[in-house]
Phi, psi and omega in degrees: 000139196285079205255031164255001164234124186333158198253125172061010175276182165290092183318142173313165165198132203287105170250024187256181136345160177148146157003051215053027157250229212229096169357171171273310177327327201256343210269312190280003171267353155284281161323340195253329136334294195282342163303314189269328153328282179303315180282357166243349186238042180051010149323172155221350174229125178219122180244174181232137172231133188233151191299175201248151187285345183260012161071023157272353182216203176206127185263152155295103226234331168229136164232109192232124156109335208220130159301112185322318191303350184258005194240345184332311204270044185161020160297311190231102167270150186268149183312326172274358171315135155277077210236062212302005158313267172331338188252320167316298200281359195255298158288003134099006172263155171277134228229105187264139137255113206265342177180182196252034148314277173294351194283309176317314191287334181254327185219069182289021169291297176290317168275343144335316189269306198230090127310092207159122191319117193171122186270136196222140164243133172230129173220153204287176177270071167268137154207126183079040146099354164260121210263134182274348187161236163162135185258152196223101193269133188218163187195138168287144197276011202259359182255221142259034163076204177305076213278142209296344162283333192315320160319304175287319175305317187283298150052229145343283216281336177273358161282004185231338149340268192303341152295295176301339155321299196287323182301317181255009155288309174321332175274037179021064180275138175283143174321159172272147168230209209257172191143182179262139199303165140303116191267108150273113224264153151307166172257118177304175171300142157310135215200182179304104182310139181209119186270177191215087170271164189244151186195134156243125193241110189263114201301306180285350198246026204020061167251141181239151168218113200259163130295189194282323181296278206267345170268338183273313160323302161244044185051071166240175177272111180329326210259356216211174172259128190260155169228222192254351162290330164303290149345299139314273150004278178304350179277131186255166219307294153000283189306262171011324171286338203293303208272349187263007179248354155269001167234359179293337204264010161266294180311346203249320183241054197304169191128175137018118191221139183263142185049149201270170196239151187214105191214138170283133175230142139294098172268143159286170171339130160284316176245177180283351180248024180268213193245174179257170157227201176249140106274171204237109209244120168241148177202112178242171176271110206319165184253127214068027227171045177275034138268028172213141172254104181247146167216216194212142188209112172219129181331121173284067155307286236282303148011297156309309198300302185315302118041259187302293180312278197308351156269017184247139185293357194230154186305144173211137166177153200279116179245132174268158169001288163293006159078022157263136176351110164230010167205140152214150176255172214291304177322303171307271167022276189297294211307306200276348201015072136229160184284173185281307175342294176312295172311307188301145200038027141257213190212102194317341180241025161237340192263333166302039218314344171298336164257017168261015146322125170284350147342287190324286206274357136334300148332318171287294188308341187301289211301278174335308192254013155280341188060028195233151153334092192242145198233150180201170159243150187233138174243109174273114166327140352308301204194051168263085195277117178280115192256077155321120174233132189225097194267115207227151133200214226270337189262000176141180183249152178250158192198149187213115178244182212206155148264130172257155184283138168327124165316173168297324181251100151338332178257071194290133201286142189112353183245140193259160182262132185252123174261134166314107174089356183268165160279167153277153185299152170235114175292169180259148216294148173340073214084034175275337157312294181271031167275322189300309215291325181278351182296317198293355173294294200337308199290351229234322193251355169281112207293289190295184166247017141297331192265333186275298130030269221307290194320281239279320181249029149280316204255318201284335196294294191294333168297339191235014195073346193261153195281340199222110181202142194251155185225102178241137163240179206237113199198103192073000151125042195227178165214131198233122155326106166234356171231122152244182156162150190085319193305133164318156138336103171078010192284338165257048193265335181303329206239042178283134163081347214287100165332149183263011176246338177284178213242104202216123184321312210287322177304296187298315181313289186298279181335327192262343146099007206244146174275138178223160198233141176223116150347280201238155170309313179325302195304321182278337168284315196310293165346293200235084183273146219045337175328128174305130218220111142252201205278002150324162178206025161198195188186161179212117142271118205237136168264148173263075186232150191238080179086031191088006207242107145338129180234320175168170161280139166223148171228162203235172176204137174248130179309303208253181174279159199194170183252135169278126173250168214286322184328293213293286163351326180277318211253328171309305191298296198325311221267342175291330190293292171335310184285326166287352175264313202294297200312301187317295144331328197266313186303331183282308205284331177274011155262319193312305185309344171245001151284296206313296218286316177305292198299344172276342169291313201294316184278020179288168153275180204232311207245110196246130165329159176234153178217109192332125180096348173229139190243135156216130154344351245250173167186163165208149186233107149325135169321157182237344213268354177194167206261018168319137180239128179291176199238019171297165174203171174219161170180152170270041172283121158332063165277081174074237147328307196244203172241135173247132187261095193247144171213135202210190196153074164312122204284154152118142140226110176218217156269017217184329150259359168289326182286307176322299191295338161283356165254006160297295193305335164283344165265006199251301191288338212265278180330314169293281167005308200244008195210122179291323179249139226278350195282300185288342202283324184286335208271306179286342172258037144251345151335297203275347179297289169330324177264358164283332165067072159254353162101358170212172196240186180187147181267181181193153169222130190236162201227043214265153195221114141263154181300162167114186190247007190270184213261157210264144184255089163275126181239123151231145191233072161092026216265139143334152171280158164278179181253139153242135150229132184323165134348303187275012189085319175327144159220137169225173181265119178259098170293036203289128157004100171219176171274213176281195169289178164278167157069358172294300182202174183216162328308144154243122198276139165239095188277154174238131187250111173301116151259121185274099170298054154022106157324128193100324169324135164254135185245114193264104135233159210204172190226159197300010159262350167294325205254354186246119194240132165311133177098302218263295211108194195243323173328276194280014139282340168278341191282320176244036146289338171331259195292349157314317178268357172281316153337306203280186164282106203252021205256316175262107176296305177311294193307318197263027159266308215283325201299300180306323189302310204303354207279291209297331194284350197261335182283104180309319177271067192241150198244051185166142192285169156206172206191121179211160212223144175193130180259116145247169196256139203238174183275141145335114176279173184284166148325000000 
């Protein structure tokens, strides 16, 4: 039994800071959000997701309406995600799903991991031109769906969201971090209305004096001072000896009264045809005033109500949002046989073993996160079948169960089998469905074949119990380690390399495409006599095959021994395919991705000239979010006495902008080559773009530098501004003059502007992706590649390339190649 939660209290709920939840500054402009989200467009739900400070994920950040505990597998989304969050927030649009059909047809991500009906909307969070998150609203599909305003309403609130945002970035409110949401409680369902009157009742002078409130509740008359013959008269007679033998021992001794008075009364009629009621009566003695009595009288409904439920023959009870226990009525008791005692803060399919099928609370969640009506059957040993009806809305689930007659099939999920000589099914732990369901979101988004590894022993291990699991691919017809955990030290180290004819569970399971399970340790040594044995005591060997092709083996190990029953055999088998495709899929992209990626290194120069007086620089970082080869380029050239410094950056990644940029960079050196001036050299090789038509365009910056100390001539053509820094550490932004892009129109002029480099000066060019973030622009990355090149050390070129690189090398998600080129002007050596 869980005994850290109050038995019918309110489970806490986080308004404070944390990790990636909603500042205290923030928490009443959110919360008041998301109250209006739900309560005006017919939600039952709404979350909020705000961006991450370096603008890679989406944190999960307010939640109303939808239970946190169900979102784990969608706390923190990545900006590229296939996602209609993340596609809300990319595209600055509102993202419609009307149920899940389409949810399936457009982001079959999301409903893999939340499987379950439910129509959604997302629209992003903007204000002062920055986008902040996006909010995401859901309504059951068992109904009408969306309602045709809900859109425009949500909207509205997330453009006065996203203003009161930008309004308190500006007060320098610190960034969200990682953490638990902000939990925003709803306005409960409407009930029985239930009221309070106040009463000072002076003993000595027999005056009672009500409110407006405690005279309607007990018929008294509004217009006059009531005293205790009034009072009495309402009371009915059954009651009336009860309340006059706890207050004659006030009137007979006044002074000091020990405890407060609590008494149920029953009234009579105010008319002769009305109905009587209950009331519910507390009274203690005023304080300095023990000949007066003040209380409180407010009607037993909710008495009654409890009352009435506990007098029905078939079970009622209460699930809170999180699916812990928080009412059972005497009928649930007998129907579950167990006690309240027992039951109450837990969660029915942990305190219940007979309800630990993951199936059960699947169900629950079907219920919570569809808003929808769910019915199901449980068999309690021997052979008690039980009918679950599970009624939800935004504060928890209600629930009524009945006994029903035994299915056609007798063996019902969740009831376990006793074989003679066997271990017992061991079921699989309490949510493995939806543990499977978020690997197969995962796997859909994992690239490499490090990122698919890493998913399959994060998700599978907790789902099936197990302590141990090995990852083999197929890579010459051998099988090679490429994942482990749980394992001793070196215990695979034998089974490295391992020929695909010898005779090895995991070997023969692949060849043979059958998956094979050993119980017990027994089994597997008679089965493989001598095979090296550690302290495990069951197994799972999963063939990994893809389209008919081996791809590898995976193995799970359970500390204890246990029965695979066939379901869990099925969902295994299953969970081998998934895995051997995500691999296979990981594996195509990491051989295409060291071709793409060679052949876009093969159009870099490799070699750069040199000129007395001058240090240059260069680096490129490939893109990471794809196996696209991108359109940056860089170059060095010789003109005569000095150098010309070119830096460029064709839109698109593709093939097709890789061929543009090699035949830029070649009309660029060709043109240098043939032109004192560096203004012609862009203006004819926009000429030639234009007249090649390739369908895309590109910026540039060209550089020409002579020896000597006179001034360096820059032409940019829709290019980033470059950095210069001084000597003295200033650094600025050279805002310069430029022409278009390449390839918009012709003629174009590209003037060219002297700039005077100093000895010691460093000149910084780079292309928009050292500097550029989704959602934000490139302004406030120049600003702090900006104060990044004021910092460093300008004395070492290498350091302080790899140093401006690093911002960009730490982002797993960064989505645009970069390239950057740096000069600094050195003293002339002597003659």
């Amino acid at each position: 039994m869980r005994q850290d939660t109050p038995v019918g209290g309110e489970r806490a709920r986080r308004t404070g800071p944390g990790p990636g939840g909603v500042d205290p500054s923030r928490a009443e402009l959110v919360t008041g959000c998301l109250r209006k989200a739900v309560l005006s467009t017919e939600a039952y739900g709404c979350l909020l997701y705000l961006a991450s400070a370096d603008r890679r994920f989406l944190q999960l950040s307010a939640v109303a309406g939808v239970p946190a505990s169900l979102l784990s597998g969608f706390a923190r989304l990545p900006v590229p995600a296939a996602h209609p969050v993340p596609a809300a927030f990319r595209s600055g649009r509102t993202v419609t799903l009307g149920g899940p059909e389409e949810t399936m047809r457009r982001f079959p991500e999301l409903l893999m991991g939340l499987p379950y009906a439910f129509a959604s909307v997302s629209v992003p969070v903007i204000g002062a031109g920055q986008t902040f998150g996006a909010l995401f609203a859901l309504w059951p599909t068992a109904t009408r769906g969306v309602p045709a305003t809900a859109r425009r309403h949500l909207r509205t609130l997330a453009n006065r969201l996203g203003s009161g945002l930008a309004a308190l970035a500006e007060q320098g409110e610190p960034e969200i971090a990682e953490g638990e949401p902000l939990l925003v409680d709803l306005p409960e369902p409407a009930g029985v209305a239930t009221s309070v009157g106040l009463f000072d009742w002076d003993l000595a002078a027999d005056a009672f004096d009500a409110d407006d409130s405690a005279r309607v509740i007990l018929h008294l008359p509004p217009d006059r001072e009531s005293t205790w013959a009034d009072l009495a008269d309402r009371v009915h007679p059954a009651d009336l000896a009860a309340l006059r033998a706890a207050v004659r021992p006030l009137w007979a001794t006044p002074g000091p009264r020990q405890g407060p008075l609590a008494m149920r009364l029953r009234l009579t009629p105010a008319e002769p045809d009305g109905r009587a009621g209950e009331v519910r009566l507390w009274a203690w003695p005023a304080t300095g005033a023990p000949d007066h009595l003040v209380g409180a009288v407010s009607p037993a409904v909710g008495s009654a109500a409890a009352g009435a439920v506990e007098r029905l023959p078939q079970g009622v009870f209460a699930l809170d949002p999180d699916g812990w226990l928080s009412y059972l009525n005497r009928a649930g008791e007998l129907l579950l046989g167990a006690g309240r005692d027992e039951l109450l803060g837990c969660q029915p399919w942990e305190a219940l073993p007979w309800l630990a099928d993951p199936g059960y609370p699947d169900r629950y969640r079907a219920a919570m996160l569809s808003q929808t009506a769910v019915s199901f059957l449980a068999c309690r040993p021997p052979e008690h079948w039980l009918a679950f009806s599970l009624y939800p809305d935004a504060h928890g689930v209600t629930g009524t169960v009945v006994p029903a007659a035994a299915p056609a099939r007798s063996a019902g999920p969740g009831r376990p089998v006793a074989v003679a000589g066997r271990p017992p099914a061991v079921p699989t732990e309490p949510g493995a469905i939806y543990h499977l369901m978020q690997l197969a979101s995962l796997l859909t988004q994992a690239v490499t074949v490090r990122e698919v590894c890493a998913t399959v022993a994060e998700q599978i291990l907790p789902a099936f119990g197990g302590q141990q699991l090995a990852l083999y691919v197929v890579r010459e017809n051998r099988l090679h380690l490429e994942l482990q955990t749980g394992y001793p030290d070196g215990f695979l180290d034998r089974f490295e390399g391992t020929e695909l004819r010898a005779r090895l569970p995991g070997v023969d399971a692949l060849i043979s495409g059958s998956p094979i399970f050993f119980e017990t340790a027994e089994e597997l040594a008679a089965a493989y006599p001598g095979i090296p044995l550690d302290d495990r005591a069951a197994w799972a060997f999963l063939p990994l095959i893809a389209s008919g092709r081996p791809v590898g083996s995976c193995i799970l190990g359970f500390q204890e021994a246990r029965r695979f029953t066939a379901e869990e055999r099925g969902v295994l088998t299953a969970l081998g395919g998934l895995i051997a495709q995500a691999l296979e899929r990981a594996r195509l992209y990491d051989t295409e991705f060291a071709l793409a990626r060679g052949l876009q290194h093969a159009l870099l120069p490799h070699r750069l000239p040199s000129l007395p007086g001058l240090a240059v620089a260069t680096r490129y970082l490939p893109g990471t979010s794809g196996m696209e080869i991108g359109g940056d380029w860089y170059d060095v050239l010789t003109t005569g006495p000095g150098l010309t410094l070119v830096i460029g950056d064709v839109e698109g990644h593709s093939v097709a902008a890789a061929a543009t940029m090699g035949q830029l960079r070649s009309v660029v050196r060709a043109f240098t080559s043939s032109s004192d001036r560096p203004q012609d050299v862009l203006a004819r090789t926009n000429q030639l773009l234009m007249e090649l038509d390739p369908g895309l365009l590109a910026s540039c910056l060209l550089v020409r530098l002579g020896p000597g100390d006179g001034p360096a001539l820059l032409v940019r053509a829709g290019h980033v501004p470059p950095l210069l820094r001084h000597p003295d550490g200033r650094t600025e932004v050279l805002e310069l003059p430029g022409g278009p892009l390449l390839g918009v129109a012709t003629p174009a002029d590209f003037p060219a502007v002297p700039v005077w480099l100093p000895v010691g000066s460093v000149l910084a060019l780079y292309t928009d992706g050292l500097v550029e973030e989704p959602g934000i622009g490139v302004d406030p990355g120049i600003a702090r590649l900006r104060d990044t090149l004021a910092e460093a050390d300008p004395t070492d070129l290498e350091l302080l390339a790899d140093r401006l690189l690093s911002a960009a090398h730490r982002s797993p998600n960064r989505p645009d190649d970069v390239a950057l080129l740096l000069a600094r002007r050195e003293p002339e050596p002597l003659a």
